[in-house]
MIGURO-119334 format. One record per residue (C-alpha): residue number from 1; residue in one letter; x, y, z. Coordinates in steps of 0.1 Angstrom, whole numbers, padded with zeros to 4 digits. Example, Ala and Ser with C-alpha at 12.3 -4.5 7.8 and 13.67 -1.06 7.14 Angstrom:
2
1,A,0123,-0045,0078;
2,S,0137,-0011,0071;
***
This chain:
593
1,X,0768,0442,0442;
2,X,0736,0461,0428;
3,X,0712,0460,0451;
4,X,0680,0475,0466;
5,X,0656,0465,0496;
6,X,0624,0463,0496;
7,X,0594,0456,0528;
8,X,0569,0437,0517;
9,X,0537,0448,0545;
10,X,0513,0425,0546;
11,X,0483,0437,0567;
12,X,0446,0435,0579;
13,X,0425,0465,0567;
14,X,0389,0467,0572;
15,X,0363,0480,0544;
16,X,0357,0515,0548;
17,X,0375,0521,0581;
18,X,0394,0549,0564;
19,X,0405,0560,0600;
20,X,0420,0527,0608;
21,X,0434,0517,0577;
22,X,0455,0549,0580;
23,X,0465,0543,0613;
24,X,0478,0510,0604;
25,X,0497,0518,0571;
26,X,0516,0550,0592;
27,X,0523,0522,0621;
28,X,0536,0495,0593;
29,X,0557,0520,0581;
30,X,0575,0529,0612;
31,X,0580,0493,0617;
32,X,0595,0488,0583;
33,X,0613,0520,0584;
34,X,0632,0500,0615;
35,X,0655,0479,0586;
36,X,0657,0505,0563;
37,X,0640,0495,0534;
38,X,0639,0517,0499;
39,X,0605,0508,0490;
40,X,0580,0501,0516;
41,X,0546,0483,0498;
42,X,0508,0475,0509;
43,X,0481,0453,0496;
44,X,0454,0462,0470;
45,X,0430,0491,0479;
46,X,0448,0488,0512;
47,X,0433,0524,0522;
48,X,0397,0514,0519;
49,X,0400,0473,0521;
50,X,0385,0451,0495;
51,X,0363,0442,0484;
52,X,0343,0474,0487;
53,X,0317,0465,0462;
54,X,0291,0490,0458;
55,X,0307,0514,0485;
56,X,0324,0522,0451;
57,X,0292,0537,0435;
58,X,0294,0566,0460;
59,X,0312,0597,0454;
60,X,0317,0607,0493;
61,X,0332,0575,0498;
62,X,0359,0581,0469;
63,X,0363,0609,0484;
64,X,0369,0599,0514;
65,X,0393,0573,0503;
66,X,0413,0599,0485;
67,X,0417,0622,0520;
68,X,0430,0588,0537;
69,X,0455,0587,0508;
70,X,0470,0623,0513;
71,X,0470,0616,0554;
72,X,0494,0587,0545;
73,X,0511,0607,0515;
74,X,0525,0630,0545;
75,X,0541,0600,0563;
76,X,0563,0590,0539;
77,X,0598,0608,0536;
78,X,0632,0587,0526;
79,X,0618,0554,0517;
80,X,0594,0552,0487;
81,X,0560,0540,0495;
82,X,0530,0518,0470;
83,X,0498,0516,0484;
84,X,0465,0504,0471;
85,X,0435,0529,0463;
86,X,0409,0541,0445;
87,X,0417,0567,0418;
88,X,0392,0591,0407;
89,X,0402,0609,0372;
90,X,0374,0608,0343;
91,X,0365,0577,0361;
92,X,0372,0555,0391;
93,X,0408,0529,0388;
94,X,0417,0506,0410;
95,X,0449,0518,0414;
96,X,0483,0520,0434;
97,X,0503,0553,0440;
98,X,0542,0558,0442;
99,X,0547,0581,0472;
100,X,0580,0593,0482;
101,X,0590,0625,0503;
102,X,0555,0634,0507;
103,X,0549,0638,0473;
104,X,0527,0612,0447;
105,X,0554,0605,0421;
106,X,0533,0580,0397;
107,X,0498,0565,0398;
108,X,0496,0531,0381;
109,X,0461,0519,0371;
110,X,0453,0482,0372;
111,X,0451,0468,0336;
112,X,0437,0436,0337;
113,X,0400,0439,0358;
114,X,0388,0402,0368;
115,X,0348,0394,0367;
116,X,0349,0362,0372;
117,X,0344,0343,0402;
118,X,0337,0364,0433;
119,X,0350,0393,0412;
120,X,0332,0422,0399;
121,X,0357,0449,0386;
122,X,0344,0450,0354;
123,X,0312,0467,0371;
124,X,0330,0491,0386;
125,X,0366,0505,0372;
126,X,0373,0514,0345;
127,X,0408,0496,0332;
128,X,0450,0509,0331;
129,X,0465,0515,0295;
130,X,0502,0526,0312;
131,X,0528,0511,0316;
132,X,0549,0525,0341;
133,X,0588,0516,0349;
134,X,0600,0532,0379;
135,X,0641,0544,0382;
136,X,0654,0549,0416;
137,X,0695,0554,0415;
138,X,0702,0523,0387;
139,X,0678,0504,0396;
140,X,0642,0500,0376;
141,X,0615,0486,0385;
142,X,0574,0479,0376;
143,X,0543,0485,0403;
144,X,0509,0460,0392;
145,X,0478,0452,0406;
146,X,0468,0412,0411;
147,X,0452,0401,0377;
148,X,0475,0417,0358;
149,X,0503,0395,0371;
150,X,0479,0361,0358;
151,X,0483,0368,0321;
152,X,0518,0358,0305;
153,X,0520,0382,0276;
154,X,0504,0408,0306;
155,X,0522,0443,0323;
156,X,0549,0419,0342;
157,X,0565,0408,0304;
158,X,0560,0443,0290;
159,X,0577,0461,0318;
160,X,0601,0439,0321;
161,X,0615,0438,0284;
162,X,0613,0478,0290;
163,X,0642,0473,0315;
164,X,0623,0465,0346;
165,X,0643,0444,0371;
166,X,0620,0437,0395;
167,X,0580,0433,0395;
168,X,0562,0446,0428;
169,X,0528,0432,0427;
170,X,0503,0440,0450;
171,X,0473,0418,0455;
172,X,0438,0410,0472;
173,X,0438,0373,0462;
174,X,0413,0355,0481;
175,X,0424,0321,0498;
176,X,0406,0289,0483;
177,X,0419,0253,0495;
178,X,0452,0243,0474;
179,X,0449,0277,0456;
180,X,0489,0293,0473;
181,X,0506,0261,0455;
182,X,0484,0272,0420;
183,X,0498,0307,0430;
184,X,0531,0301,0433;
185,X,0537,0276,0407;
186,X,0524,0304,0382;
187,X,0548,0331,0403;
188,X,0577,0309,0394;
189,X,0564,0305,0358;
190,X,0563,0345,0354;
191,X,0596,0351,0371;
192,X,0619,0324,0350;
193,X,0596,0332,0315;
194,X,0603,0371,0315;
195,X,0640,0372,0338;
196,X,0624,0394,0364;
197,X,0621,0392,0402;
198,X,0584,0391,0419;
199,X,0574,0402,0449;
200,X,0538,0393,0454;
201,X,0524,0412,0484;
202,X,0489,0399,0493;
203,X,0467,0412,0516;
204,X,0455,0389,0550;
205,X,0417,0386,0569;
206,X,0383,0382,0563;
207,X,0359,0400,0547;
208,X,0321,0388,0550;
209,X,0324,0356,0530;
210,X,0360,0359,0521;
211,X,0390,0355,0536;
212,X,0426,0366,0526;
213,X,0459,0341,0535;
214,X,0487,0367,0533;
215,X,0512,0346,0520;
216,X,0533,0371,0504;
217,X,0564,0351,0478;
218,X,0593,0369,0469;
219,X,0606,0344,0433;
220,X,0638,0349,0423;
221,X,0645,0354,0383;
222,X,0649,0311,0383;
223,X,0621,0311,0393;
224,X,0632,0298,0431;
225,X,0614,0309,0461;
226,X,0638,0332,0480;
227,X,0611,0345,0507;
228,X,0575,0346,0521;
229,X,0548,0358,0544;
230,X,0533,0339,0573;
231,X,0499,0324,0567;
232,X,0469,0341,0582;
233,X,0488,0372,0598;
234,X,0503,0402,0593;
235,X,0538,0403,0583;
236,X,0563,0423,0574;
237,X,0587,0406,0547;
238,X,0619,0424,0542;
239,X,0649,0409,0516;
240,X,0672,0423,0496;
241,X,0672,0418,0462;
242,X,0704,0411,0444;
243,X,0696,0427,0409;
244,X,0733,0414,0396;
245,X,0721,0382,0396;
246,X,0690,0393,0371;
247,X,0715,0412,0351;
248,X,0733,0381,0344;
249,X,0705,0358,0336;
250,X,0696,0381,0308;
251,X,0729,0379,0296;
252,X,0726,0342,0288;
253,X,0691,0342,0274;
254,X,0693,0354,0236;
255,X,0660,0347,0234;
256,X,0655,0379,0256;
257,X,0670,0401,0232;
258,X,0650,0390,0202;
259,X,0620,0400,0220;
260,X,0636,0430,0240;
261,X,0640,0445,0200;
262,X,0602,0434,0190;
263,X,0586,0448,0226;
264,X,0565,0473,0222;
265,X,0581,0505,0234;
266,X,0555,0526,0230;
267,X,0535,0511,0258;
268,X,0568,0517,0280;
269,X,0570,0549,0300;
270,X,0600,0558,0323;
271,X,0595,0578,0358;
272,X,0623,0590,0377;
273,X,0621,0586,0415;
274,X,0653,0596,0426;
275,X,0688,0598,0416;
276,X,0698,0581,0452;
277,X,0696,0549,0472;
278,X,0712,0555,0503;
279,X,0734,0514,0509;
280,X,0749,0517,0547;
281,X,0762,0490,0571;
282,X,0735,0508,0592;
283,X,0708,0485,0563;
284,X,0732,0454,0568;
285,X,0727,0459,0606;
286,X,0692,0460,0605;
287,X,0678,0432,0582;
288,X,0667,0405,0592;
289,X,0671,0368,0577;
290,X,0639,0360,0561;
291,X,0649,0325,0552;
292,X,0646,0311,0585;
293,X,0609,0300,0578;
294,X,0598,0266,0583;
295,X,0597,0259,0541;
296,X,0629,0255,0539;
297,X,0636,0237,0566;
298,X,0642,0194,0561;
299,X,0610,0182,0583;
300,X,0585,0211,0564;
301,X,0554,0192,0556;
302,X,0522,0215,0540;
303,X,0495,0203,0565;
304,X,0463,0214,0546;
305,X,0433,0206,0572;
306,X,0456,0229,0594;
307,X,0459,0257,0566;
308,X,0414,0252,0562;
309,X,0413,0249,0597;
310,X,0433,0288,0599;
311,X,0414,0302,0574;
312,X,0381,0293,0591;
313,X,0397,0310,0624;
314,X,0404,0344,0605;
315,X,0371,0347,0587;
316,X,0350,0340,0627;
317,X,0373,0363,0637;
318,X,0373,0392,0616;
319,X,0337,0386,0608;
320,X,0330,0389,0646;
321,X,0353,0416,0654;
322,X,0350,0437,0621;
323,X,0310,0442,0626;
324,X,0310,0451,0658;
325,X,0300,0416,0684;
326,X,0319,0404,0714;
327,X,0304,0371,0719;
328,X,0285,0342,0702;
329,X,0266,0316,0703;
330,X,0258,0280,0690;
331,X,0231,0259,0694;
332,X,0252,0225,0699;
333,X,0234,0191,0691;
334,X,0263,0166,0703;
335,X,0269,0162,0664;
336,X,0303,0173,0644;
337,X,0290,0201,0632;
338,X,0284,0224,0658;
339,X,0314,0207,0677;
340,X,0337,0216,0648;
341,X,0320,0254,0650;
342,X,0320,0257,0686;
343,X,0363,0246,0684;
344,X,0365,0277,0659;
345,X,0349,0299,0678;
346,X,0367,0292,0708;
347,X,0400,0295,0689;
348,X,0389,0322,0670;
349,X,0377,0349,0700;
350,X,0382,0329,0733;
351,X,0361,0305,0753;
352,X,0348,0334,0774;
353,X,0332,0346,0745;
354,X,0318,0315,0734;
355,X,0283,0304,0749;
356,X,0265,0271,0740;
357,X,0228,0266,0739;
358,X,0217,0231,0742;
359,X,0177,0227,0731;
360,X,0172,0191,0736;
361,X,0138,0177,0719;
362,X,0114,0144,0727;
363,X,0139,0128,0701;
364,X,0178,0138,0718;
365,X,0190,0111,0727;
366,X,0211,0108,0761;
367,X,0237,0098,0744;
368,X,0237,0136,0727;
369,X,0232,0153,0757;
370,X,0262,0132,0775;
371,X,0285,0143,0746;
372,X,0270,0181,0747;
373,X,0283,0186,0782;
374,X,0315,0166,0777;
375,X,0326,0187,0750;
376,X,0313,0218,0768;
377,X,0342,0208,0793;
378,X,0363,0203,0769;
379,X,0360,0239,0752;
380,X,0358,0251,0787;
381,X,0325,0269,0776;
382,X,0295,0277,0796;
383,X,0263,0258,0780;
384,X,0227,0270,0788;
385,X,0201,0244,0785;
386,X,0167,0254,0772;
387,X,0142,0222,0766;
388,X,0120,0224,0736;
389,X,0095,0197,0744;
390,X,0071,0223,0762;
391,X,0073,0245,0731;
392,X,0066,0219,0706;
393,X,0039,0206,0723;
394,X,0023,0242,0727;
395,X,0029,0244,0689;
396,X,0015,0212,0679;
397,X,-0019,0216,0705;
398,X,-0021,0257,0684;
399,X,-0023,0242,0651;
400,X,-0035,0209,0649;
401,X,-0071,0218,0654;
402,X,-0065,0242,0623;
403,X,-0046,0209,0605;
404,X,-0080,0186,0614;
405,X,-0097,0213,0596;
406,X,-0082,0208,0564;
407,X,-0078,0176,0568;
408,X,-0093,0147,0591;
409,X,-0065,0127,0593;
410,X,-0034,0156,0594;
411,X,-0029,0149,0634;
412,X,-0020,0109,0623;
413,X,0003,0117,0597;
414,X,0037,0132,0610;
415,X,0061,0145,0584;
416,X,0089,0169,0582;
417,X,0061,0199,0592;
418,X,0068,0185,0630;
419,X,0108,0184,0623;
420,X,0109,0216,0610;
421,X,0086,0233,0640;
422,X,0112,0218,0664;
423,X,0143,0231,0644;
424,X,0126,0263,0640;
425,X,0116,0267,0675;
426,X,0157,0264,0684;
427,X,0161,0292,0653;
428,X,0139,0311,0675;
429,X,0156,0305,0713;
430,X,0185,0310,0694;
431,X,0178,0345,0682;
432,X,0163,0352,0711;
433,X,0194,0352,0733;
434,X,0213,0371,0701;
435,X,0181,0401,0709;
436,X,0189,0403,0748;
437,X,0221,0397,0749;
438,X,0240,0408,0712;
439,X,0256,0374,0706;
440,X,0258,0368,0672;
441,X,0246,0334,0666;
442,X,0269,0312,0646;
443,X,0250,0288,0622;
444,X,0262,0245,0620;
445,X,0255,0234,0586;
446,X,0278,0225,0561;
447,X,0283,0227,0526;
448,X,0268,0192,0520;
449,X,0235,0199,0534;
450,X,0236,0233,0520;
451,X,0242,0216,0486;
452,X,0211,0198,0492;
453,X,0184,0217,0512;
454,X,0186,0192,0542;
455,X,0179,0221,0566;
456,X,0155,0242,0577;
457,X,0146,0274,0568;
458,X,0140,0300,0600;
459,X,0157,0274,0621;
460,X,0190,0257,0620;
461,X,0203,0282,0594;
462,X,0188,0309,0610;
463,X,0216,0334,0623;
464,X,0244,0355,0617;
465,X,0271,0340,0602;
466,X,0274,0304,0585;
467,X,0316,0290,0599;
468,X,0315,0261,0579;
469,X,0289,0267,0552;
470,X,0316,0257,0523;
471,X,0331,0228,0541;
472,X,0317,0196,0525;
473,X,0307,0169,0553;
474,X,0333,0147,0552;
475,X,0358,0172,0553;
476,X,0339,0182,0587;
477,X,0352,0147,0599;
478,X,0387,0151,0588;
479,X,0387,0188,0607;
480,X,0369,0171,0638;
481,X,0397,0142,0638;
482,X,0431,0168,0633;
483,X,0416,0193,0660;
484,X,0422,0161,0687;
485,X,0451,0151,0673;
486,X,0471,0187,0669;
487,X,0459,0194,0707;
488,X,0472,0161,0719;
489,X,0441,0153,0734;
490,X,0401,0149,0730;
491,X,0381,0181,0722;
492,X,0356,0168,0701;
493,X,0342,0141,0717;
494,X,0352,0104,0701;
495,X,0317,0093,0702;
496,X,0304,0127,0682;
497,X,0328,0118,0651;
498,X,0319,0079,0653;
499,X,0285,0079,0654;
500,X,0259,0082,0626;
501,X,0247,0113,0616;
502,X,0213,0124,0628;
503,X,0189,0153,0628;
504,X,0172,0138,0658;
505,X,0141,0158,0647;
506,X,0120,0120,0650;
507,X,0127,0083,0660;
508,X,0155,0064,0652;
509,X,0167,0092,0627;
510,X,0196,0091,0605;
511,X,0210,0112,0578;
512,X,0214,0083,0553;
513,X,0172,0082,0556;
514,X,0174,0109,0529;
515,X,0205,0111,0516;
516,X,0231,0091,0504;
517,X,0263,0082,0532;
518,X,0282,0115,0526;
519,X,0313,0102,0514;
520,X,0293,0094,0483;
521,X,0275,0125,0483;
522,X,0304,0149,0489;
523,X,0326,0140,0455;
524,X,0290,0141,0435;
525,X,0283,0179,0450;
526,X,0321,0185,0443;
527,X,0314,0175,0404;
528,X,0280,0192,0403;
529,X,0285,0221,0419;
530,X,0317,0233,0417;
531,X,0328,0217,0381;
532,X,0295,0220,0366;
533,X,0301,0187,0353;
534,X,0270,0169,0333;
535,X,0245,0144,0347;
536,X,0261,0116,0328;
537,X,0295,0128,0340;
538,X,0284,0122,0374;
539,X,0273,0085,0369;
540,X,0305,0079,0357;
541,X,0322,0096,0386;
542,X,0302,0085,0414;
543,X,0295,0046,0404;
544,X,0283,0042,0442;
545,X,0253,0060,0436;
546,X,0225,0046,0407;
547,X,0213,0070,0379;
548,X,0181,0076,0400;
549,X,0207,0084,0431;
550,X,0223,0111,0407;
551,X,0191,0122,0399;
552,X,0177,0127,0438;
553,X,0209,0142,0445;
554,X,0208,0170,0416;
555,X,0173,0177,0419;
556,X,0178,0186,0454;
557,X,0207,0209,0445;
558,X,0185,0229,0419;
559,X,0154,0230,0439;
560,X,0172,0243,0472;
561,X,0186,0275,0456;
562,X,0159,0296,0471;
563,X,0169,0283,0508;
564,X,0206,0293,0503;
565,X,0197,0327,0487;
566,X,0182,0329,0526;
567,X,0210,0318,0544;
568,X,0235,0338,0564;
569,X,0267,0346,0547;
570,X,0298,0318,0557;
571,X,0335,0317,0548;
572,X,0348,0307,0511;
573,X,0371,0281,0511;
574,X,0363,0256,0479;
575,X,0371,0267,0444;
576,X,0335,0275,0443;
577,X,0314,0283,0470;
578,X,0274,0293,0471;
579,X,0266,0327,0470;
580,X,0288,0351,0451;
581,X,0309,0323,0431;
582,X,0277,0302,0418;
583,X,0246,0321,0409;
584,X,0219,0300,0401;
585,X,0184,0312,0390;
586,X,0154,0300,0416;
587,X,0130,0304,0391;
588,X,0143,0276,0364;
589,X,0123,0250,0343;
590,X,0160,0235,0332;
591,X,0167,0197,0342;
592,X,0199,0186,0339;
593,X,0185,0150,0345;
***
C-alpha cells in the first residue's frame, strides 16, 4: 500500500521571541521524530509568530528571523521538515521552507495575501507566483500558506492536477465563534473538488487581541475527516496517509482528466527531495491512533460557550504570560461582568495570581458587597477592599466651588460628571495597585457597552487588557450560567446573574435607564456592527425596539468610536470585533439615521 506519514505540529510561538520559537520547533521535532514521521510541519511564520505587523518593516528583525531559520535548518536530518518564515529575496514573502538533511531544498512563497479583516499582508509581502510539487520516493506532494487554500481555482487545484497527492497547508487562522465548522466544511469542499488530501496545520495562542484554536484537520480525498488537533493546545497530529486510496478516486473521476489535459503546466514545477522513504515495522510500532478523539465518538456534542469560554482562557493567558506579568487584578462590582473576568483569570493563571479590588461607593448596595465576598470564596481569591466614599467627597468639596462659579446652580444638578468621578476614582485605585505592585489590571466591560459608550473613559476601561471586550452582554449571561453548571456547583454567584444590571454610580440605578434590556440591544449591535446592515434593516430586525430606539442605539455606536480608539486591547472572538476588524472614522458628519 502507498503510503507516507506525516506530523502535523501544532504549537505556541511568541512574536519575535526568535530564541524561543527555535527552542520549541527543535523540541517538537524530537517529539515527532519519536513515531517516525517523513515530513515533520509547523504553523505560519512559526519562527517569528504572527502577526508581526510592522516588526516586518525592519531589516534587523528579517534578519534575525532568517538566523533562527538556519539554527533549525541544522536540526533536521532524515525526516523532511516545512516551517513558516519570512523570506527576504528582492523583497520580503511570507513563506515556508522544505528543509531536509540540513539542507533548504525549496522555498514556497505564499500566493494569495489576505487584507481583509484583521489582515494586512498586502502592506507588507510581496506575493508567490510558483507553484511547487514536491517528490519524495513516489510520492508527490504540494506545501501552501492559509489563504491560498480559500480560493477554489487557487495553488491546492493547480498543484494537485500537476500530480500532487497530498496538500500540506500551513496556517495562522485566527479563531472567531462558529468559524472551525466554516473551516472545515470548505476543507472537505477542496479535498472532494480537486481529489487530494489536506492537512491543515494551524497554529494555537493568543496574540494581543487575537487568539489562535489549533485545530489542525487532516480531510481525506471524500472529503471525510480522517484526523485533528485538540482545541486550544499544542498538539502533535501524526497519520498516515494511504495515497492508494487517492490514486483510485482519480481513477473514477473523468472529469479529472479533462481538466488534468487543460491545467496549466507551465505554472507546475517539480522538486526532488529524495529518491527514499524509509517504511519499517519500527513506523508501525510507533504511531499512534489518532482517531480516538472525542468527534468520533457516539455521545460527541460541539459545546460552543465551552469552545468561547477556552478561547477567552488562551488569550488572558498568553496575553499575561507573553508580556511579561505574574499577577492581575480586577476591580469586582458583585455584577457578571467582572465575575465572568475574574472566573477567566483564575482559570487562565491560578487563583494565587488573581487579586480582587472591591471599591464600594455611597451607591453599592449590600446586596453587591454580600455577592463580592461570596464569589471571592468561591474563586478562592484574596479581595482588598478600598472605599471610595472619602475620595469622592474630597473630589466633589475640590471642584464644586469652581462648578458654582460657572454656574449658580451646578452643585443642585447631579449628572453623569458625579458617575464618572466615582468610576474614575476606581480607574485610578486600580492602576495604582498595577504601579506598586505590577498586576496588570484586567478591564469588565463588554462588547455591548463598548458598542455603545456606556463607560467611562480613565475609569472602568482603564487598564491593561479588556477579557471580554468582544463578548456581547447576553452572551456574558450564558458564560456566567455554563461556568456553574460545567463545575457542578456555584461560582458565580446566583444572585449576580439574576439581578438587574446596574452601574451603581447613583440611586436606584439600572442599565435599562439608558439603554434598551440587552437582549434587544445585543442582536441590533450584532446587525450594526458586525453586518453593517442599514438603519431600516435594523427596524425590521429588531421589531422590540421603535425607529427612535434604533436611532438612540446607532447614534451611540457612531459617537463612542473615540472612547474605544482609547480602550485597552481585549480578545477577538465575533466575526467582527472593534479595533483592527472595524475601523470607523471619529471625525464623521455621516448619519446612518
Amino acid at each position: 500500500m502507498k503510503t507516507i506519514r506525516i506530523a502535523l505540529c501544532q504549537i505556541n510561538p511568541t512574536v519575535g521571541d526568535f530564541s524561543g520559537n527555535v527552542q520549541k520547533i527543535v523540541k517538537f521535532i524530537g517529539e515527532a521524530g519519536k513515531f517516525c514521521p517523513d515530513i515533520i510541519a509547523f504553523p505560519e511564520l512559526a519562527i517569528t509568530g504572527y502577526p508581526p505587523e510592522d516588526l516586518l518593516l525592519k531589516p534587523q528583525f528579517i534578519s534575525a528571523n532568517l538566523q533562527a531559520l538556519n539554527q533549525v535548518q541544522k536540526e533536521v536530518n532524515n525526516a523532511i521538515v516545512i516551517v513558516g518564515f519570512i523570506d527576504r529575496k528582492d523583497d520580503i514573502y511570507n513563506a515556508a521552507a522544505i528543509l531536509h538533511q540540513g539542507k533548504v531544498i525549496d522555498i514556497y512563497h505564499k500566493i494569495h495575501l489576505p487584507n481583509y479583516g484583521v489582515f494586512d499582508e498586502f502592506r507588507y509581502f510581496q506575493a508567490g507566483t510558483r507553484y511547487p510539487i514536491y517528490t519524495v520516493g513516489n510520492v508527490k506532494f504540494g506545501v501552501n500558506i492559509c489563504e491560498d487554500i480559500w480560493y477554489p481555482e487557487g495553488p491546492s487545484t493547480i498543484q494537485s492536477l500537476g500530480g500532487a497527492e497530498f496538500i500540506i497547508n500551513i496556517n495562522a487562522s485566527p479563531y472567531h465563534i462558529a468559524k472551525s465548522k466554516f473551516r472545515e466544511k470548505m476543507l472537505s469542499a477542496r479535498a472532494f473538488d480537486s481529489n487530494v488530501i489536506i492537512a491543515y496545520l494551524n497554529t494555537i495562542g493568543g496574540q494581543d487581541e487575537l487568539v489562535f484554536d489549533g485545530h489542525s484537520l487532516v480531510i481525506d480525498q471524500n472529503g471525510d475527516l480522517i484526523a485533528e488537533g485538540k482545541i486550544f493546545e499544542e498538539d502533535i497530529i501524526t497519520i498516515d496517509l494511504n495515497l492508494e486510496s487517492v490514486f483510485i478516486k482519480r481513477l473514477h473521476d473523468p472529469r479529472r482528466r479533462q481538466q488534468v489535459i487543460s491545467a496549466r503546466k507551465e505554472l507546475i514545477e517539480n522538486i526532488n527531495i529524495t529518491k527514499d522513504i524509509e517504511w519499517t515495522k519500527e513506523k508501525i510500532k510507533f504511531c499512534p491512533p489518532r482517531f480516538s478523539i472525542p468527534r468520533f465518538t457516539t455521545n460527541y456534542e460541539y459545546d460552543e460557550k465551552k469552545e468561547i469560554y477556552n478561547a477567552l482562557i488562551t488569550g488572558t493567558k498568553d496575553y499575561i504570560y507573553k508580556n511579561g506579568f505574574k499577577k492581575v487584578c480586577i476591580g469586582l462590582s458583585g455584577g457578571v461582568d467582572s465575575a465572568l473576568v475574574a472566573s477567566i483569570a483564575v482559570d487562565a493563571i491560578g487563583r494565587e495570581n488573581v487579586i480582587g479590588i472591591f471599591m464600594p461607593s455611597p451607591y453599592t448596595s449590600k446586596e453587591s458587597k454580600e455577592d463580592v465576598y461570596e464569589l471571592s470564596t468561591n474563586l478562592g481569591i484574596q479581595t482588598i477592599e478600598v472605599p471610595i466614599t472619602p475620595i469622592f467627597d474630597a473630589y466633589l468639596s475640590s471642584l464644586n466651588p469652581g462648578f458654582r462659579k460657572i454656574d449658580i446652580n451646578t452643585n443642585k444638578q447631579k449628572d453623569t460628571t458625579e458617575e464618572n468621578i466615582q468610576a474614575r476614582i476606581r480607574g485610578n485605585i486600580l492602576m495604582a495597585y498595577s504601579n506598586k505592585f505590577g498586576w496588570l489590571v484586567l478591564t469588565t466591560g463588554n462588547k455591548s457597552e463598548m458598542s455603545v459608550g456606556y463607560a467611562t473613559l480613565y475609569g472602568d476601561m482603564a487598564g491593561g487588557f479588556a477579557v471580554i471586550k468582544d463578548v456581547p452582554k447576553t452572551l456574558v449571561y450564558k458564560l456566567c450560567k455554563w461556568k456553574n453548571l460545567q463545575e457542578e456547583r456555584i461560582i458565580i454567584p446566583e444572585r449576580t446573574i439574576a439581578k438587574e444590571p446596574s452601574a451603581e454610580l447613583k440611586p436606584e440605578q439600572k442599565d435599562t435607564d439608558t439603554l434598551p434590556p440587552y437582549e434587544v440591544l445585543d442582536p441590533i449591535l450584532k446587525a450594526y456592527v458586525e453586518e453593517d446592515k442599514s438603519f431600516e434593516e435594523l427596524i425590521e430586525i429588531q421589531p422590540k425596539c421603535e425607529k427612535e430606539c434604533i436611532k438612540d442605539v446607532v447614534k451611540m455606536i457612531d459617537l463612542s468610536e473615540y472612547k474605544r480608539r482609547q480602550s485597552p486591547p481585549g480578545i477577538k472572538i465575533t466575526p467582527r470585533a472593534f479595533g483592527k476588524d472595524r475601523r470607523f472614522p471619529i471625525t464623521n458628519k455621516y448619519r446612518s439615521w
